[in-house]
Steps between C-alpha positions, in 0.01 A plus 500: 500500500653815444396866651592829445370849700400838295365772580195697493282778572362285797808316650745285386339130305639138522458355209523070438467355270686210253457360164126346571392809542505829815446329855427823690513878535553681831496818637709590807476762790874543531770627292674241247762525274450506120607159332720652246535196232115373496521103432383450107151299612414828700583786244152509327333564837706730622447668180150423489459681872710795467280576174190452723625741728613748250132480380614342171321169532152376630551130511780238542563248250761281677440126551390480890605190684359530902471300743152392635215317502213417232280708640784778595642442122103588366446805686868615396375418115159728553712820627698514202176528344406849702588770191762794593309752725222292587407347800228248677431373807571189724082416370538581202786308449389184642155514309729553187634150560161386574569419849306785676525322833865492509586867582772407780633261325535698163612820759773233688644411117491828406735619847741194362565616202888490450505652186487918602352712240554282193181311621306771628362444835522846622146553232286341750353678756213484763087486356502874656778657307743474803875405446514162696789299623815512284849317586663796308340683707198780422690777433658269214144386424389902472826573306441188226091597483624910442795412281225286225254774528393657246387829700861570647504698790644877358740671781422854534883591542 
C-alpha cells in the first residue's frame, strides 16, 4: 500500500491507495509534511483533488478500491451518485436505495466512509436542513457544501 500527504485548503490529506485502485482519503487536524515525490498509483488523485479544490473539477474519475462491507460498499456507490452542489438527506437517501427503514444504518455507512470527498459524504445532511455529524468535522462539511455552491458567498471587503 503506498500513501502520500498533500495539502489543502482544509488540512493536510492521506492519500492510499495501490494498483487495484485508492484505499482511502483522510483529513488531519495537525500539521503534516508535504510528500514531495507522490508514488505513481497516487498522482491522478492528487491531481484529481487539488483540481477539486482549485474549483477546476466537479467529480473524480479515479478507480476507488475501500474497504467495507456490502452494505457499506452500496451506500458508498449511491453518494457518488449525489451531483456537484447538491445535497439530500439521511431519508432521502435511504428511500433512494429503497430501504426507507434503514436510516441508521445508511447514516452509520455513510460516517465510515474512508474515501473523503472523492465519494461525497459531506452532501448528506439532516431531513431539516441541519449540518449533521461529520468525521471531517462541520466546519469541513460547511466549507465542502459553500465551496460547490453555486450562490458563493461575496465578501464585502
Amino acid at each position: 500500500m503506498e500513501s502520500c500527504i498533500i495539502h489543502t485548503p482544509l488540512g493536510y490529506a492521506k492519500i492510499c491507495g495501490d494498483e487495484n485502485g485508492i484505499n482511502s482519503v483522510s483529513i488531519s487536524n495537525s500539521k503534516a509534511v508535504e510528500t514531495e515525490t507522490i508514488p505513481h498509483v497516487l498522482q491522478d488523485c492528487a491531481r484529481q483533488l487539488k483540481a477539486y479544490f482549485n474549483g477546476e473539477r466537479q467529480q473524480f474519475q479515479l478507480t476507488l478500491n475501500p474497504k467495507g462491507t456490502d452494505f457499506q460498499k452500496k451506500v458508498w456507490k449511491y453518494l457518488e451518485q449525489i451531483p456537484f452542489g447538491k445535497s439530500l438527506s439521511y431519508l432521502e437517501l435511504s428511500k433512494q436505495m429503497d430501504q426507507p427503514k434503514a436510516i441508521r444504518a445508511v447514516a452509520n455507512a455513510n460516517a465510515k466512509n474512508p474515501l473523503w470527498i472523492i465519494v461525497p459524504c459531506y452532501r448528506v445532511i439532516g431531513s431539516d436542513g441541519s449540518l449533521t455529524g461529520y468525521a471531517g468535522g462541520l466546519h469541513r462539511k460547511q466549507w465542502l457544501l459553500n465551496h460547490e455552491s453555486s450562490n458563493k458567498q461575496q465578501t464585502l471587503f
